[in-house]
ZARO-563473 format. One line per 5 residues: for each residue x, y, z of N, C-alpha, C, O. Coordinates in steps of 0.05 Angstrom, whole numbers, always signed. Layout:
BEGIN
X/Y/Z/X/Y/Z/X/Y/Z/X/Y/Z; ...
! end
This chain:
BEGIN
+2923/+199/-2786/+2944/+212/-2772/+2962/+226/-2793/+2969/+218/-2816; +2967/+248/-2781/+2992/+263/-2815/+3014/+258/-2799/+3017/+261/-2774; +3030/+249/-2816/+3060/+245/-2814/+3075/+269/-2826/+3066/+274/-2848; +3091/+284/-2819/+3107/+293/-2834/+3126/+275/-2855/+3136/+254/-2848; +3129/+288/-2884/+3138/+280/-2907/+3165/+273/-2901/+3176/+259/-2917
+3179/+283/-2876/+3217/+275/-2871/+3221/+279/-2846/+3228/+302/-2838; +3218/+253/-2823/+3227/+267/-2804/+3255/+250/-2793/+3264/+228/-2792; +3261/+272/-2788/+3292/+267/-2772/+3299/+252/-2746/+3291/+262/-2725; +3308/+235/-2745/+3303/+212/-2722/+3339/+223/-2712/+3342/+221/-2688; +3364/+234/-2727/+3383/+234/-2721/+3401/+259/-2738/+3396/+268/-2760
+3413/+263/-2728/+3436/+284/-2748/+3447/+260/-2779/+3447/+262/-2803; +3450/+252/-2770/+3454/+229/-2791/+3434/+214/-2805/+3439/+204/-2827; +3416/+212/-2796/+3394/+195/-2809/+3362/+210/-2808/+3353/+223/-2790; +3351/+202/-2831/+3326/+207/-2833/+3300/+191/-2828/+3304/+176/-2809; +3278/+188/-2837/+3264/+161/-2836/+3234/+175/-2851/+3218/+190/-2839
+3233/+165/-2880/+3209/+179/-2889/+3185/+167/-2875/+3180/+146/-2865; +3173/+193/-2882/+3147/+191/-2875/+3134/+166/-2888/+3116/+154/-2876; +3140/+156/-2912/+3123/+138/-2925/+3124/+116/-2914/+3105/+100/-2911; +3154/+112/-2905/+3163/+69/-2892/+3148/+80/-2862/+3136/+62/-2851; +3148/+102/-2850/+3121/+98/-2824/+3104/+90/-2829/+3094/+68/-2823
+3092/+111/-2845/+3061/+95/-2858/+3049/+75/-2867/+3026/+68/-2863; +3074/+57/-2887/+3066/+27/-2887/+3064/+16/-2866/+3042/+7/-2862; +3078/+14/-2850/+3086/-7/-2826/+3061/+6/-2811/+3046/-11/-2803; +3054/+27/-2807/+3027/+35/-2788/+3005/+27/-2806/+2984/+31/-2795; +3000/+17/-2829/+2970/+11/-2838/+2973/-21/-2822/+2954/-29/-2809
+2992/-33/-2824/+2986/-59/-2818/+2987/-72/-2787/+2989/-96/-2782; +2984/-48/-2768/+2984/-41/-2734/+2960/-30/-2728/+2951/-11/-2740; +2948/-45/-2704/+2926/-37/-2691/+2939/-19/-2683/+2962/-15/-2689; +2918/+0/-2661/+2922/+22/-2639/+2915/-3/-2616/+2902/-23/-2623; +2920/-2/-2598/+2918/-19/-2578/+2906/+0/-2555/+2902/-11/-2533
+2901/+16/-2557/+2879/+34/-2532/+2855/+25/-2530/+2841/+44/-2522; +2841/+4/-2534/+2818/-3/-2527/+2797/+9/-2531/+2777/+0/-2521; +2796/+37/-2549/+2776/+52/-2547/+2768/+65/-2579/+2746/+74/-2587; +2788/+61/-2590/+2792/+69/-2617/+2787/+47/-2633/+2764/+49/-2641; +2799/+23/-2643/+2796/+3/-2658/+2807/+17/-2681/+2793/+11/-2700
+2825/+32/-2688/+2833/+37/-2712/+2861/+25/-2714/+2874/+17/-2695; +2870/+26/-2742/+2899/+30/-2752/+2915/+46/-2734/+2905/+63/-2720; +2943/+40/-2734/+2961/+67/-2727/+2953/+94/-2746/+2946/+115/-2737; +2957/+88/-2774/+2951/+102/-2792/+2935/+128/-2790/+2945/+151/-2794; +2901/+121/-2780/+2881/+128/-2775/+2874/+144/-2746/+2855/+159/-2742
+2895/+135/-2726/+2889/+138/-2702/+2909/+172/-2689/+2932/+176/-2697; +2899/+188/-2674/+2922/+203/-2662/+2918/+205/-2633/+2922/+226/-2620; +2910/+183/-2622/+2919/+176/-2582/+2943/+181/-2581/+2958/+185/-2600; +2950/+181/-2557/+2973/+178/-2541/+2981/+157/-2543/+3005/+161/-2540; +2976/+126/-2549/+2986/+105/-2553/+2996/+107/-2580/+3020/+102/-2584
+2978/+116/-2602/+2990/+117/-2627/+3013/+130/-2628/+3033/+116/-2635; +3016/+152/-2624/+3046/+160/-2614/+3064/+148/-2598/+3083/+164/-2595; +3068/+129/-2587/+3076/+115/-2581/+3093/+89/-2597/+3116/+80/-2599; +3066/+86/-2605/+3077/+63/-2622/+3087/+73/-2639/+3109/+62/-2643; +3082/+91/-2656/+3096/+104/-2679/+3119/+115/-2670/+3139/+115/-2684
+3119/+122/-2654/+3161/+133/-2644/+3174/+101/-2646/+3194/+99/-2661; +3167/+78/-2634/+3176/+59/-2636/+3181/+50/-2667/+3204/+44/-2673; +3159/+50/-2686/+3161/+42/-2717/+3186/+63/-2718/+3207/+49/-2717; +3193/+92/-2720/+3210/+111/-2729/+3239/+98/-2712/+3260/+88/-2720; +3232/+100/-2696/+3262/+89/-2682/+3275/+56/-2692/+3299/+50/-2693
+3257/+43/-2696/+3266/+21/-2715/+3276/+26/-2739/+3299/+19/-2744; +3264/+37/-2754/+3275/+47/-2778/+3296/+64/-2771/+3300/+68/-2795; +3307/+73/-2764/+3328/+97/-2751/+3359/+75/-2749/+3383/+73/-2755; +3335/+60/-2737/+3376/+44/-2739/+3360/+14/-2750/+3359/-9/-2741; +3353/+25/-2766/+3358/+1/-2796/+3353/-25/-2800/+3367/-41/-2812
+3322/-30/-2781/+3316/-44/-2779/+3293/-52/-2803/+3279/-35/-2814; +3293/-82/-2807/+3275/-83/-2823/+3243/-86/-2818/+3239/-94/-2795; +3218/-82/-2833/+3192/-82/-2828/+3190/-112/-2808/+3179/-110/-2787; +3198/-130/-2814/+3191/-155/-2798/+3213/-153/-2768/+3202/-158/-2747; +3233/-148/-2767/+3242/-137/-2743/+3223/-117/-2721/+3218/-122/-2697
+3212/-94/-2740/+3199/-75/-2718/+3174/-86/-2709/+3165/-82/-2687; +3159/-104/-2732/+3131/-129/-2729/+3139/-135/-2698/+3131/-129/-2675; +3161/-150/-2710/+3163/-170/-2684/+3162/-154/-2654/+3150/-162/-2634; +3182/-124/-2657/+3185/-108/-2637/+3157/-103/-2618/+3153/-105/-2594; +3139/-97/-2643/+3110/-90/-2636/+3100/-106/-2628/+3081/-97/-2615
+3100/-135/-2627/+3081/-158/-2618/+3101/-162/-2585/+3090/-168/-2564; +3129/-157/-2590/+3135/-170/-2561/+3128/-146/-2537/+3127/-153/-2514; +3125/-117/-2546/+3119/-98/-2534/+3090/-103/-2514/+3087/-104/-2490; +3069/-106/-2541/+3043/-95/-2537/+3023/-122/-2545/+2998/-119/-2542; +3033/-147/-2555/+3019/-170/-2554/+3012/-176/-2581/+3026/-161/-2596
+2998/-190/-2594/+2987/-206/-2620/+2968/-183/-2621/+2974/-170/-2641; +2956/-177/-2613/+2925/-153/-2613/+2936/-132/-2630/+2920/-116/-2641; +2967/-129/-2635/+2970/-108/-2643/+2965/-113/-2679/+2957/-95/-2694; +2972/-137/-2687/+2977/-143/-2715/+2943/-146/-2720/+2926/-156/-2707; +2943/-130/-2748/+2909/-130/-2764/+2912/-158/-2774/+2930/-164/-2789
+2894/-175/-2764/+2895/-201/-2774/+2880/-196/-2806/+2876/-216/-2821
! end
């Protein structure tokens, strides 16, 4: 998936492209059809979940905060064991 290098979540705030990208290598896609990374994937779910990773980061949440966000959302299936 390409991320843009800066994207803007706020007039005030940014959220690089790179802290998406970590947090998406270590997230399934949960569409049942793909089996990839967020990273790797560009469904409609992956977008999804990736507005969720950006919006965590946006208001300053940490990687194990948005983890958790992602498991209470979309289940354990989502974390790459």
């Amino acid at each position: 998936m390409l991320i843009p290098l800066l994207v803007s979540c706020s007039s005030s705030n940014a959220v690089a492209a790179s802290d998406v990208t970590r947090i998406a290598q270590k997230v399934n896609c949960i569409c049942d059809t793909c089996n990839l990374i967020l990273s790797k994937c560009d469904c409609e779910t992956v977008r999804q979940q990736i507005a969720m990773i950006r919006k965590g980061l946006s208001r300053g949440q940490s990687e194990e905060q948005i983890m958790r966000d992602l498991v209470t959302q979309y289940g354990q299936r989502v974390l790459i064991p």
